[in-house]
N, C-alpha and C positions, 0 to 999 in steps of 0.2 A: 466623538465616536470612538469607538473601542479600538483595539488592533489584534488581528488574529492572535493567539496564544493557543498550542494544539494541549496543551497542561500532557499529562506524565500517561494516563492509560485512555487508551481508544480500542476501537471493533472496525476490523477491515473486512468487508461483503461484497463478494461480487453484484455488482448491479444487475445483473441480467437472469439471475438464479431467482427472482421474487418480481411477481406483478402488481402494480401501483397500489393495491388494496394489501396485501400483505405488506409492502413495503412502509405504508402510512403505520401499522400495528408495528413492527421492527424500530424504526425511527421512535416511536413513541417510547416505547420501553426499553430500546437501548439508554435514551435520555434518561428515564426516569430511575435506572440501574445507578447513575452516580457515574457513567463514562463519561471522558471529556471531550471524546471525537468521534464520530464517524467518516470509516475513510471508504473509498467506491470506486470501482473500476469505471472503465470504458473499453468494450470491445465492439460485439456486435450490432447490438440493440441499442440500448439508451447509448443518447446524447449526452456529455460528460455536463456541460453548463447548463442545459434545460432540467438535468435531474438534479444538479447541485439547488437548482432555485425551488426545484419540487419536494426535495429534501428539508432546503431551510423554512419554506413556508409551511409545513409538517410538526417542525420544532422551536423552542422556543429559546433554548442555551445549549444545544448540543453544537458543537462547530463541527462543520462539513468542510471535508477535505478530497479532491481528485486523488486516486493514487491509482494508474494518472491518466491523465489527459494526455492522449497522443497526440503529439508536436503538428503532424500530419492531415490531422483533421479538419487545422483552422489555422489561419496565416497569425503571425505573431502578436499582431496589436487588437486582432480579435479578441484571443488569449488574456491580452492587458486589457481589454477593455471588459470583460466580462469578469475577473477578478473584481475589479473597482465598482462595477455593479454591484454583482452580488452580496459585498462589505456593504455599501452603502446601503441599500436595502435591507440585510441583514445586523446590522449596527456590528461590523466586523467579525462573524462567525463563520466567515469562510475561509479554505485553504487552496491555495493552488496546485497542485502536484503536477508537473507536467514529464512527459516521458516519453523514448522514440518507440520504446513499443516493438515491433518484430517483424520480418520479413513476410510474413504471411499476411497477416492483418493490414500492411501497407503494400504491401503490391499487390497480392491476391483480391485481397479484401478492396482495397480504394482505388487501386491503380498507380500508386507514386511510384517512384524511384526510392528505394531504401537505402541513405550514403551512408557514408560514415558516421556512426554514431555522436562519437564528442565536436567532431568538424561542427554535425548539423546543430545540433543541441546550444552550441557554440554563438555561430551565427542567429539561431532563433531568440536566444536571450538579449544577442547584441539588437536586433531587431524590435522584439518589447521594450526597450529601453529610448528608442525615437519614440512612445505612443506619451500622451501629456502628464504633467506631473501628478495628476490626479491616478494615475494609473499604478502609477510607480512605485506609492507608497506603499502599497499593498505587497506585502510577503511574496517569494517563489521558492516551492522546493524542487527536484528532480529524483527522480529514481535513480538512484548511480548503483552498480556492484563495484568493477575494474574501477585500478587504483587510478585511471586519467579521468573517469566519468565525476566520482568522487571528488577531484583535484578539482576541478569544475567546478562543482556543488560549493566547495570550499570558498573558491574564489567568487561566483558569480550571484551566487544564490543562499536562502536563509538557510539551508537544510536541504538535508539526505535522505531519501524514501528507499531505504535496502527492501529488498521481499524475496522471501526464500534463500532465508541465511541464517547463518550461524551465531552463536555468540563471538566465540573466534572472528568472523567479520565485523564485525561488530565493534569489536578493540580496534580491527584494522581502520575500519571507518572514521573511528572515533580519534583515531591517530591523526586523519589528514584533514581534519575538520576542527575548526577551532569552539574554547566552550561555549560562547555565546551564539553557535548554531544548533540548530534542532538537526536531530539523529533521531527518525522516526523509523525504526522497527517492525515489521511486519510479523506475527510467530503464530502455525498456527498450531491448533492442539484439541485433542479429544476425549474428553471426559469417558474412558471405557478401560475396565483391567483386562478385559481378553485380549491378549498379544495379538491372537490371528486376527480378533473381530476389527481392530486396531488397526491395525498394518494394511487388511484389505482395505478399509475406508481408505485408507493415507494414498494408497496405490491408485486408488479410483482418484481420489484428488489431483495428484502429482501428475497424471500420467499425459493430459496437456502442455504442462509447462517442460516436461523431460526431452518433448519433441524438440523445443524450441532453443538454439543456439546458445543464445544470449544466458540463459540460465544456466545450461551443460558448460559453459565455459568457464563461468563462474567457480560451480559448484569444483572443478579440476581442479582450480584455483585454491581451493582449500581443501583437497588430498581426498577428492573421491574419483572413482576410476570409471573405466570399461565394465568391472563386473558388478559396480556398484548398479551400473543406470541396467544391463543385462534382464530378461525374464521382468521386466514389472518391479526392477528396482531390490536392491538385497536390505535385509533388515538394518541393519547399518544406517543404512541414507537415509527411510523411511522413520525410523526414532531421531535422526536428527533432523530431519524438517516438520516433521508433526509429532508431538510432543503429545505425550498419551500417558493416561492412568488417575491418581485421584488428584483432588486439589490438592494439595500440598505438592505433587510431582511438579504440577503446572506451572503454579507459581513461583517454585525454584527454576525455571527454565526463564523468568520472567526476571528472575532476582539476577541470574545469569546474566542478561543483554542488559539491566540497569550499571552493575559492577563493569562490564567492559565498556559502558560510555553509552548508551542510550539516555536518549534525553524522554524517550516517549515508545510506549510498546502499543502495539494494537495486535489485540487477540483476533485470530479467526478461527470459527468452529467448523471442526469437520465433522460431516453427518452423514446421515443417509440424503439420499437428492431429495427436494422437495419435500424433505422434512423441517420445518421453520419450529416447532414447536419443538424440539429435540435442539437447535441451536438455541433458541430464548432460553430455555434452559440452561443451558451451558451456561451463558452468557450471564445468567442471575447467580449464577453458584461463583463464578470467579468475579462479580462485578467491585468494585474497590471497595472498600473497606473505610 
C-alpha cells in the first residue's frame, strides 16, 4: 500500500462553498489539471471524514487532505481511526490535517470549552497515539501559525498546515521544522488586473477570518497593525494575502513560499460567491506545468 505524499502543488476549497454535484465536477478536474492534492475545510456543514471518503471515492490519484479537521468534533482515536480507513480504502491517498479551530465554531457552534491551544492539540496527539499500530502509521499534519503551535508540528507531527500567511512565515516555519517534514502552504490568489475589482473580492473573502483571533494574532505577528485590519482591511494586507494580477504575478508569489521553505503550496481562487466556473478556471490557467 502506498503512503500519503501530499507532492509539491495542491487547490485548497472550502468545503461548504459547493454542493455534492458540483463538488463531484471540481474533484474531477482538479485531478485531471495535473494537481497533486486537494485540501478541504471543515466548518459548518460537511463532516470533515464523511466528505474525505466522498471525495476519494470521486477520484482516482488525487490525494485528499483535511486542512483541518477540528480536534473538537471527534475524540482522538476517532481521528486515528478514520485516517487509517480512509488509506486503506484509498491505497494511501489520504491526508490528515487536524486543527483547534476558533472560539466560535467550538463553543458557539458545538458547545465545548475552547482551551489552550498547544496544551489541547498537545494532549489530543498524545491520545491518537494509544489507538493500534495500524493507525499510527498513517501521517498527521496540524495547522500551526505561532512559533509553539509550529514547535509542536515539529516535534509531534509530519508537517505544517500555515493558512493565511506570508512567505516571510513561511521561512519562519520552515525554520522550526526540520526538511524531511512537509510545510504545506495555503496562498490564495486572483486571476484579475483591476486593483479595485481585486481588492473588493479579497475583502469579501478575508472579512470572516479577520473576525477571528487566531488569525489577527498572527498576522501582528508579522508587522500588520490596527490600521491594517481598520475599514475592510488597507491595501497592504489585501495584496499580501491574496495575491492578484496575471499568471506570471501568481506564480512568483508561489516561487516566494518555495524559496522560504515550502514543501507544498496549495492555491486557492478567489471569485465571485457561487461562481465555480470562474475558479476551474483559474485553477486551469495556473495548473502545473
Amino acid at each position: 500500500m502506498n503512503t500519503p505524499n501530499p507532492g509539491r502543488h495542491g487547490v485548497w476549497y472550502a468545503a461548504d462553498k459547493l454542493k455534492p454535484n458540483e463538488w463531484v465536477r471540481f474533484l474531477q478536474e482538479v485531478e485531471a489539471l495535473g494537481y497533486d492534492a486537494l485540501w478541504h475545510s471543515e466548518s459548518r456543514h460537511y463532516e470533515a471524514m464523511s466528505f474525505g471518503a466522498f471525495a476519494l471515492s470521486n477520484t482516482t490519484k488525487l490525494n485528499i487532505g483535511t486542512s483541518i479537521a477540528n480536534i473538537y468534533a471527534r475524540d482522538a482515536i476517532s481521528s486515528a481511526s478514520a485516517a487509517a480507513t480512509l488509506n486503506e480504502f484509498s491505497d494511501g491517498r489520504y491526508i490528515l490535517g487536524l486543527g483547534v479551530s476558533h472560539v466560535p465554531l467550538v463553543e458557539n457552534l458545538r458547545g465545548h470549552e475552547y482551551r489552550k491551544p498547544v496544551t489541547s492539540m498537545r494532549r489530543y496527539l498524545s491520545q491518537m497515539r494509544t489507538a493500534g499500530d495500524d493507525a499510527n502509521q498513517w501521517p498527521v499534519t496540524i495547522a500551526a501559525l505561532g512559533p509553539k503551535m509550529l514547535e509542536l508540528s515539529a516535534e509531534m507531527t509530519q508537517g505544517a498546515l500555515p493558512y493565511n500567511v506570508t512567505p516571510e512565515h513561511t521561512a519562519k516555519a520552515a525554520s522550526i521544522l526540520s526538511p524531511d517534514q512537509w510545510l504545506v502552504v495555503e496562498q490564495k490568489f486572483c486571476l484579475e488586473s483591476d486593483a479595485t475589482k481585486a481588492r473588493t473580492l479579497a475583502r469579501e473573502e478575508l472579512a470572516r477570518y479577520m473576525a477571528l483571533p487566531n488569525y489577527v494574532n498572527n498576522w501582528r505577528r508579522l508587522g500588520f497593525t490596527d490600521d491594517d485590519f481598520a475599514n475592510g482591511g488597507s491595501d497592504r494586507f489585501m495584496d499580501a494575502m491574496v495575491v492578484w494580477g496575471d499568471e506570471d504575478t501568481i506564480r512568483e508569489r508561489m516561487r516566494e513560499h518555495f524559496d522560504a521553505g515550502a514543501t507544498h503550496v496549495c492555491i486557492q481562487p478567489v471569485h465571485e460567491a457561487g461562481d465555480v466556473d470562474a475558479a476551474l478556471k483559474m485553477l486551469k490557467v495556473m495548473a502545473p506545468s
